[in-house]
C-alpha positions in Angstrom: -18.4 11.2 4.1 -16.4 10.3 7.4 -12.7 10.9 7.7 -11.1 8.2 9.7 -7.4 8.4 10.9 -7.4 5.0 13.4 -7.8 1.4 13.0 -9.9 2.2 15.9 -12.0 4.5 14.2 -12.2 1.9 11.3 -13.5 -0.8 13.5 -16.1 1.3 14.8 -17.9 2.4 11.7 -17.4 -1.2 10.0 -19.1 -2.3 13.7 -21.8 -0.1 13.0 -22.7 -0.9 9.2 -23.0 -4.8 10.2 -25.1 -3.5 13.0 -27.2 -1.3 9.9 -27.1 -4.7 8.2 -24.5 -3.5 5.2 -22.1 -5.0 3.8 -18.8 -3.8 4.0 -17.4 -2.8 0.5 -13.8 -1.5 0.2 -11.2 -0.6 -1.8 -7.7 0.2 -1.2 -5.8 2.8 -2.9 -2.6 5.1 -2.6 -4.4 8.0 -3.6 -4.1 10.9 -6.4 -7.5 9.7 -7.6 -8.1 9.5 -11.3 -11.3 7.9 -13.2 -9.9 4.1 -12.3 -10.0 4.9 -9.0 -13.5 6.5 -9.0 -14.7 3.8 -11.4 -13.6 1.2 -8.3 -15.6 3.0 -6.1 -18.1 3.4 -8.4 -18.8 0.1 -8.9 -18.3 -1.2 -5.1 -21.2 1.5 -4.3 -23.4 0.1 -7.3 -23.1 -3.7 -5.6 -25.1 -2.5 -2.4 -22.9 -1.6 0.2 -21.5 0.7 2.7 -18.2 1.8 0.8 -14.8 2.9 2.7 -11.4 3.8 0.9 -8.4 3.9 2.2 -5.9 6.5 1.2 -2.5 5.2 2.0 1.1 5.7 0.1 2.3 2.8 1.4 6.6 2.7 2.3 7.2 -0.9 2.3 6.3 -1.3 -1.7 9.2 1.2 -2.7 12.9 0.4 -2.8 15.1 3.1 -1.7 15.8 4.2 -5.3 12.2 4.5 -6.6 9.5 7.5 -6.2 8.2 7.0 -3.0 9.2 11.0 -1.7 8.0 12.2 -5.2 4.9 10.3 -5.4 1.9 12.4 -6.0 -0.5 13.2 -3.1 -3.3 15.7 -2.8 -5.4 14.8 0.0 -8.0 17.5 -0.7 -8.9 16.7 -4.3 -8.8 12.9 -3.2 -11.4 13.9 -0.6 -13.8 15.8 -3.1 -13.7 13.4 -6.0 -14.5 10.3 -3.6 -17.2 12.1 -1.9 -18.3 12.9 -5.0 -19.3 9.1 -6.3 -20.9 8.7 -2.8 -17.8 6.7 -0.6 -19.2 7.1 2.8 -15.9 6.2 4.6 -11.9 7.5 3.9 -9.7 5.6 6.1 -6.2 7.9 6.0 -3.3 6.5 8.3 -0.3 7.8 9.4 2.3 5.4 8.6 2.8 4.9 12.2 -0.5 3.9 12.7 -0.2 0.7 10.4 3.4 -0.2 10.8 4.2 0.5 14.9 7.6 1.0 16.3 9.7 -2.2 15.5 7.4 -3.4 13.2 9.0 -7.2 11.9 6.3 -9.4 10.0 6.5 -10.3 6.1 4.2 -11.8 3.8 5.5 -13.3 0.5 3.3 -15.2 -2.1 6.3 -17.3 -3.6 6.1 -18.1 -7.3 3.5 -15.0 -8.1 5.6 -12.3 -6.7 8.6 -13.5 -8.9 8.5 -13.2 -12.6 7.3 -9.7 -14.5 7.9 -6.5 -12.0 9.1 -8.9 -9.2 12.0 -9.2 -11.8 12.8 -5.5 -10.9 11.0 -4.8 -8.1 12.5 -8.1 -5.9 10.2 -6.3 -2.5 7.5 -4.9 -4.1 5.2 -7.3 -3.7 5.9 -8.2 -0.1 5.3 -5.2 0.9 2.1 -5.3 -1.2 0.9 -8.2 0.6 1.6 -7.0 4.5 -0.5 -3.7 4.0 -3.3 -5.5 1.9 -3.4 -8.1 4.5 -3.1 -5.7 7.6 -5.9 -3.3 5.9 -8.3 -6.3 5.0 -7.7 -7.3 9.0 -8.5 -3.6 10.0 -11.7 -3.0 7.3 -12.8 -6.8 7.6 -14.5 -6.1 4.1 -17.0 -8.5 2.8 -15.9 -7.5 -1.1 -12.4 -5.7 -1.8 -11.9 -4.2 -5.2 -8.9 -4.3 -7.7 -8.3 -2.7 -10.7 -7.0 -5.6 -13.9 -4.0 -2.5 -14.9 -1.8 -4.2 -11.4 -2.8 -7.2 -12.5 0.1 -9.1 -11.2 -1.6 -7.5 -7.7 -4.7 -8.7 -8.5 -3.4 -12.5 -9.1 -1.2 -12.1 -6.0 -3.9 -10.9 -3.5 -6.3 -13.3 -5.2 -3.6 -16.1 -3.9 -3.0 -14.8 -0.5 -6.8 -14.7 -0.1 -7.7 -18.1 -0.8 -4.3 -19.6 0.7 -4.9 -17.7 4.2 -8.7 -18.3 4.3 -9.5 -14.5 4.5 -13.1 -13.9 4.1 -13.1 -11.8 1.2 -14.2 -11.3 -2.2 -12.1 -10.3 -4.3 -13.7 -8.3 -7.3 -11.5 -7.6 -10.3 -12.5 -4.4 -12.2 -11.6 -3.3 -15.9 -8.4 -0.9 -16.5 -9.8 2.6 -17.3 -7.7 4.7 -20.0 -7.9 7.8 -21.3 -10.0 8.8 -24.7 -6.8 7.6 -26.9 -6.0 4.8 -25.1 -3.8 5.1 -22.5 -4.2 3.8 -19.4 -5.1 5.9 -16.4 -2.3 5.7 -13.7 -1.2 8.5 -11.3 2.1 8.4 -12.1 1.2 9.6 -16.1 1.1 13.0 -14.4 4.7 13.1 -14.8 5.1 12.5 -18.6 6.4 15.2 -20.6 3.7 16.2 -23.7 6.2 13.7 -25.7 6.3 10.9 -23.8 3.0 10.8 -23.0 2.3 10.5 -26.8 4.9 7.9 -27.0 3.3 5.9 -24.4 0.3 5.4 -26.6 2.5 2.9 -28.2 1.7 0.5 -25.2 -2.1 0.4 -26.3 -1.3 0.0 -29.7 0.9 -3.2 -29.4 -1.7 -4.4 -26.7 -4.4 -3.8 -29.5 -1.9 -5.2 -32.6 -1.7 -8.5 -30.1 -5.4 -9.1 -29.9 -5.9 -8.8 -33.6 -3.7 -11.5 -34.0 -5.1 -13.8 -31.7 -8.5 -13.1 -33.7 -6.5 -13.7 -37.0 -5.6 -17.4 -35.6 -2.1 -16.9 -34.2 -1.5 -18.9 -31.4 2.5 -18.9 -31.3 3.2 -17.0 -28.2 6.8 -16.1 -29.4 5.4 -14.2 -32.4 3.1 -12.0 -30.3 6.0 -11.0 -27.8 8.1 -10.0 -30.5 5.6 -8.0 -32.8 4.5 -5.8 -29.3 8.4 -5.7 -28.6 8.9 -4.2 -32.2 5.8 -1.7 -32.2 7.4 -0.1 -28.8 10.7 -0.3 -29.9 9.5 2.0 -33.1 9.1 4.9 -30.5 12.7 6.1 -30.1 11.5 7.8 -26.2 10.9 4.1 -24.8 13.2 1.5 -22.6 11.7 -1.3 -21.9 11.5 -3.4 -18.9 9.7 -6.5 -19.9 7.4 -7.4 -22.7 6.4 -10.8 -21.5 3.4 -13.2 -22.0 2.5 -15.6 -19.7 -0.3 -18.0 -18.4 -3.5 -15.8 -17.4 -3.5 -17.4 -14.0 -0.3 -18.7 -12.9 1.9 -16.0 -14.5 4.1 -18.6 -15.8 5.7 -18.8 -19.6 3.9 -20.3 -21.8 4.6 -20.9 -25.5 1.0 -21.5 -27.1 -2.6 -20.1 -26.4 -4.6 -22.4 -25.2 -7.2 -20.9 -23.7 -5.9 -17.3 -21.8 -2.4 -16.1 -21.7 -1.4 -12.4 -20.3 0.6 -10.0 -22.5 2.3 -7.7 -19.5 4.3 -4.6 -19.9 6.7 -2.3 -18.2 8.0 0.5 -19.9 10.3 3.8 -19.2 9.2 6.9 -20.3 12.1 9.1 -18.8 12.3 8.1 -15.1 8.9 7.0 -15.1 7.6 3.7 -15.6 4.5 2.6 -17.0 2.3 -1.0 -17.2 -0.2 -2.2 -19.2 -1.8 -5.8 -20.4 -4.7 -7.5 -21.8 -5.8 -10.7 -21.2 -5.9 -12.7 -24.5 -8.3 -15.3 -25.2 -9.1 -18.0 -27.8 -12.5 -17.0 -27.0 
């Protein structure tokens, strides 16, 4: 597996698997690989191209009051488990290598970037959108791959795509979570041994939720409150949003139709945990 450091390193290898006739297959991460990560990787190597990853804790996605100092890293065990599901590229920047001295663009995708974390994360998503957008210029990938857990990511990258004409393929992949039902995310690492049981609680009102929808509820209102109340129950939670919204246009929504989101955000101490599933009349 090459190490690359430099866009211009980047644009040589990508240069060279067109040249090999591969496709170009990537997916962008901030590192402190778990199984959601490798499962990404997994499955961009299983659809037949020449994989690269980048490993990037991107600065412009924190505020000033959130984890970006504390954020796990572990460069060496990221470089092992991705060589280890057969990546054949790791792109690793310097920050000044993606955002140069007196560095001034934005990017904003308007109405997605605004309700659920955009609520309390107003700049998250901006920033989001300049690094995807300068990595996807720098990889030129033919497929890019997202994990559904960010799916407010997902839905905003998916818009930025098709409103810029970038010539990429989005794939959205499952969320991974552990063997009781928590989802994987590099930031359970710092849950105490009771929060992290009390975060289960976000699986189980995800779960509670679906059973409804299969029992005939359709009333939207009824679905936010019984999640609300089944992570209220766990006395170590503060919530941030329980919200449910139109599957595609993240907008509220009162009835299910055909696919609405149920998105969380929820404290556990200082840190803060998502989740959703996508529910369906289907």
């Amino acid at each position: 597996m090459k190490t690359l450091t430099t866009i211009a390193e980047v644009r040589h290898w990508t240069q060279a698997q067109r040249k090999a006739g591969k496709a170009v297959h990537f997916v962008p991460t901030m590192g402190y690989f778990h199984e959601g990560h490798l499962n990404l990787m997994r499955q961009a190597k299983a659809d037949g191209g020449a994989v690269i990853v980048s490993l990037f804790v991107n600065p412009t996605q924190f505020a000033p009051h959130e984890d970006l100092a504390k954020y796990p890293r572990d460069f060496e065990r990221d470089f092992a488990m991705a060589e280890s599901v057969g990546v054949d590229a790791l792109f690793m920047p310097e920050p000044q290598e993606i955002y140069p001295p007196d560095f001034q663009t934005k990017i904003e995708v308007t109405r997605l970037s605004q309700p659920l974390c955009g609520v309390s994360r107003p700049h998250h998503f901006g920033g989001v959108a300049v690094v995807v957008l300068k990595l996807f210029h720098i990889v030129e990938p033919d497929r890019a791959y997202f994990g559904e857990k960010d799916y407010q990511q997902m839905r905003l990258i998916q818009q930025m795509v098709r409103d810029l004409n970038l010539r990429v393929e989005i794939v959205p992949c499952p969320i991974t979570r552990e063997p009781d039902g928590l989802a994987m995310s590099s930031r359970n690492v710092y849950l105490s041994p009771e929060q992290r049981q009390a975060a289960l609680s976000l699986n189980r009102a995800l779960q509670w939720a679906q059973s409804q929808v299969e029992s005939g509820e359709r009333d939207l209102a009824q679905i936010q409150a019984g999640a609300r109340a089944i992570i209220e129950a766990e006395p170590l939670t503060r919530l941030d949003y329980v919200e449910v919204v139109h599957a595609d246009t993240l907008e509220p929504i009162a009835e299910l139709h055909d696919r609405a989101l149920l998105a969380l955000a929820v404290y556990f101490g200082q840190t803060r945990l998502i989740d959703n599933r996508v529910l369906s009349v289907d």
